[in-house]
N, C-alpha and C positions, 0 to 999 in steps of 0.2 A: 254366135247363134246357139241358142239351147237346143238339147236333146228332145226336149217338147216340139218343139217348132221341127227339127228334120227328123220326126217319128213321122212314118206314113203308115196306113194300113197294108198286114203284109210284109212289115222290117222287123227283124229283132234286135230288143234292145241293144243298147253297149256292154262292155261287161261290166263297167263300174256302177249300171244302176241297180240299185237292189229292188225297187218299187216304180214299177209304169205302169200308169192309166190309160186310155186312147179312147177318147167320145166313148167314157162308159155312161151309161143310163142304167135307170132302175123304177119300174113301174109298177105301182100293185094295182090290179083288178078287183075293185070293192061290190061288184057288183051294177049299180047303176052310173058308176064312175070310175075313171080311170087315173089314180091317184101317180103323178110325177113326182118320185122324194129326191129322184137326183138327175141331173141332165148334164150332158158330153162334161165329165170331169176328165183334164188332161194335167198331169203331173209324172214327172219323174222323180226319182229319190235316189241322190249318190249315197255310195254308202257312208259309214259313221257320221250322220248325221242325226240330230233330234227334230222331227216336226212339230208344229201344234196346230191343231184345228182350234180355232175359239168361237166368239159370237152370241149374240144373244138372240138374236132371229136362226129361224128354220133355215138353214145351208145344207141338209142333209147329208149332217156327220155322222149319225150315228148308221146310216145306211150306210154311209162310206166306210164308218170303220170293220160294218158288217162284212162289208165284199170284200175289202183290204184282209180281214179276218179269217177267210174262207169258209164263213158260216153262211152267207148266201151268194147269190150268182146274179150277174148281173143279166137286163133284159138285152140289152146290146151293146158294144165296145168289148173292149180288150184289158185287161186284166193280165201283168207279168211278173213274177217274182220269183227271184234269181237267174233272169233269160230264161223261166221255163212261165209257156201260156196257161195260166190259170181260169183261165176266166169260160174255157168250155170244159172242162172236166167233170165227171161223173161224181156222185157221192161219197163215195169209199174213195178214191182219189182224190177230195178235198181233204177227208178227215185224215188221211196219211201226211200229207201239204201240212193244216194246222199242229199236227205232233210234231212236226219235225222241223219245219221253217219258222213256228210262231207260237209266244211267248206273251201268254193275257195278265194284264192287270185291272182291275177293278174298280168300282167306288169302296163295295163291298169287299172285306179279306178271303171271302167262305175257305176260313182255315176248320179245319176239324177240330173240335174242344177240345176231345179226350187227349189229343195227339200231341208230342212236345212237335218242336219249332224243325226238327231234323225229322222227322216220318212224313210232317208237311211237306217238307219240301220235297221229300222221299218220292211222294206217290206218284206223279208222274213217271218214272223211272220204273215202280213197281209193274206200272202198266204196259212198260216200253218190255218189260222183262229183264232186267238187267239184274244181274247176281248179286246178290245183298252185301256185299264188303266196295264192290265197285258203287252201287247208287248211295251209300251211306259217306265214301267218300267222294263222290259229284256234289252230293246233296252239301255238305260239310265246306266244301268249295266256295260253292252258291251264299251260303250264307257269310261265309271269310268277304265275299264280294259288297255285301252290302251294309257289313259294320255289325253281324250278330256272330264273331266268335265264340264271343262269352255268353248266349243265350240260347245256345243249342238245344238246351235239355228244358229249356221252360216250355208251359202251355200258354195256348191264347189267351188267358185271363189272368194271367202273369206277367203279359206284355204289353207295352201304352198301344197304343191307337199307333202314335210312327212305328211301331217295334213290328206290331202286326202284318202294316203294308209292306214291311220292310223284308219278313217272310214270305208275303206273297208275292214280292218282286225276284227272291231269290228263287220259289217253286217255279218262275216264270221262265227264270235265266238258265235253268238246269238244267236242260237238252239241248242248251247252245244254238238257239234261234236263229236266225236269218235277222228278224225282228220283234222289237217286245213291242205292243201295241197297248196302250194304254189309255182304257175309258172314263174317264172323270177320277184321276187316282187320290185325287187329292178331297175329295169332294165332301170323304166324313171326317178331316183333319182341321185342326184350328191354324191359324195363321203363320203359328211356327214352326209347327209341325210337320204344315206343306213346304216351308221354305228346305226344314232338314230332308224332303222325302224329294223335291227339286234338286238338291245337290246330289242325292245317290243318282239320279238321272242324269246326271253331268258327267258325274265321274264315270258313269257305267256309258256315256257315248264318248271320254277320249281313250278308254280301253276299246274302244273300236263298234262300240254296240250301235245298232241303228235303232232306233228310237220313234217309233209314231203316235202321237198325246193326242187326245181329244177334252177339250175343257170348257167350261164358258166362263170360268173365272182369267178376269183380264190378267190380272198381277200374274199368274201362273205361265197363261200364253206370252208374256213379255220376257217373260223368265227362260221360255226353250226358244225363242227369237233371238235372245242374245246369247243362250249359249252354242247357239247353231245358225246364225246370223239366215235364219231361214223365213219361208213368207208365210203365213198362216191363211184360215179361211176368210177372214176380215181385209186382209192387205194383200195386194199383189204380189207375189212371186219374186225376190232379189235374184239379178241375174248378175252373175259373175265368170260368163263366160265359159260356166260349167253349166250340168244338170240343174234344173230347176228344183227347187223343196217345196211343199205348202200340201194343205189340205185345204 
C-alpha cells in the first residue's frame, strides 16, 4: 500500500518523503467566476527521485509547480516538505522555505550579462550573506557539478544556450536544496541540447538530488520516467510498494 493511500488528514508524513500533497486545491476568484486550476492533488515523493509533469491539456502544472514552489498557497489541502507543513505558513515563512529547501530552474536563464558564470552562480549566497571565499567556493562547486569547470570566468554571451542553463542549474543547486524544481527547462533548447541538459538531471538525481520537471514536451517527460521510473501528469502513478512519484 502507498504512502498516498495511508496519508490521512492530521498524519505526518514518513521520513523518506520529501514532497506530500493531501486534497490540495486551488481557486482563483475572477470576480464573476470562480476559477478551479487545481482540484484534490494527492502525491508523495520519496527522496532522490526525478518527477515530471507533462501533457498538452490544462492539468494545472504550472499551479502546482506554484505551490510545490512556495510562491503561492494553496486554497485547501496540505502541503509538506521535509515533514514540515507548508502549506499554512505566513509570507516571510514561505520565502525562508523557498531560499532554503528550493532550487528554480527556468525556460528562461535570467543570468546577469555583465556577470561571468561564477558571480551568477554567486548571488544567491550573496544574499544568504555568506563571506566571499566561502560562496565563491560553493559557487565553484556548483558549477564542477554540472560540467562548467572550465567556464567559470566566461559571460552569458560567451556561452551556448546548454552552457547557460547549465549555470542556472548550478545558481539553483548552490544552497543545497531539498529540491530543484524545474519549469519548462528545456523549452528554449534544440533537441540536443535538451537531451545534454536531461543528462545533467540524471546525473544530479543519482548524486541524491530530488528532482521535480514540469514539461509539455513528451520526449523530455519519457526522458525523467525512465530515469526515475516514476508517473507523470499524463499516466498514473507506478507503485512499487513504496511512495508514490508523479505530478
Amino acid at each position: 500500500m502507498s504512502t498516498v493511500q495511508l496519508f490521512r488528514t492530521g498524519d505526518t508524513p514518513l521520513p523518506d518523503v520529501i514532497i506530500l500533497t493531501h486534497k490540495l486545491t486551488r481557486e482563483y476568484d475572477m470576480g464573476s467566476e470562480l476559477v478551479r486550476a487545481l482540484a484534490r492533488r494527492e502525491r508523495a515523493d520519496p527522496q532522490e527521485r526525478v518527477c515530471g509533469g507533462d501533457g498538452a491539456v490544462r492539468l494545472g502544472k504550472s499551479t502546482l509547480m506554484n505551490l510545490v514552489g512556495c510562491l503561492d498557497t494553496p486554497t485547501s489541502g496540505e502541503y509538506w516538505l521535509n515533514g514540515q507543513k507548508v502549506s499554512d505558513l505566513a509570507d516571510d515563512e514561505l520565502a525562508r522555505i523557498r531560499n532554503k529547501e528550493i532550487g528554480f530552474v527556468f525556460q528562461t536563464f535570467n543570468l546577469l550579462p555583465r556577470a561571468n558564470a561564477l558571480h551568477n552562480v554567486e548571488l544567491p549566497l550573496i544574499y544568504a550573506g555568506l563571506p566571499a571565499r566561502n560562496r565563491r567556493a560553493k559557487a565553484a562547486q556548483a558549477l564542477e557539478r554540472v560540467g562548467l569547470a572550465d567556464r567559470m570566468d566566461h559571460k552569458p554571451n560567451e556561452l551556448s544556450g546548454g552552457q547557460r542553463q547549465r549555470v542556472a542549474i548550478a545558481r539553483a543547486l548552490v544552497n543545497e536544496p531539498s529540491i530543484l524544481l524545474a519549469d519548462e527547462p528545456t523549452g528554449n533548447l534544440d533537441s540536443t541540447t535538451s537531451g545534454e541538459i536531461m543528462a545533467v538531471f540524471a546525473e544530479l538525481h543519482h548524486q541524491g538530488q530530488t528532482v521535480v520537471m514540469v514539461t509539455h514536451e513528451q520526449d523530455i517527460a519519457a526522458h525523467a520516467r525512465a530515469s526515475s521510473r516514476c508517473g507523470t501528469a499524463s499516466s498514473p502513478p507506478i507503485r512499487h510498494g513504496r511512495p508514490e512519484c508523479g505530478l
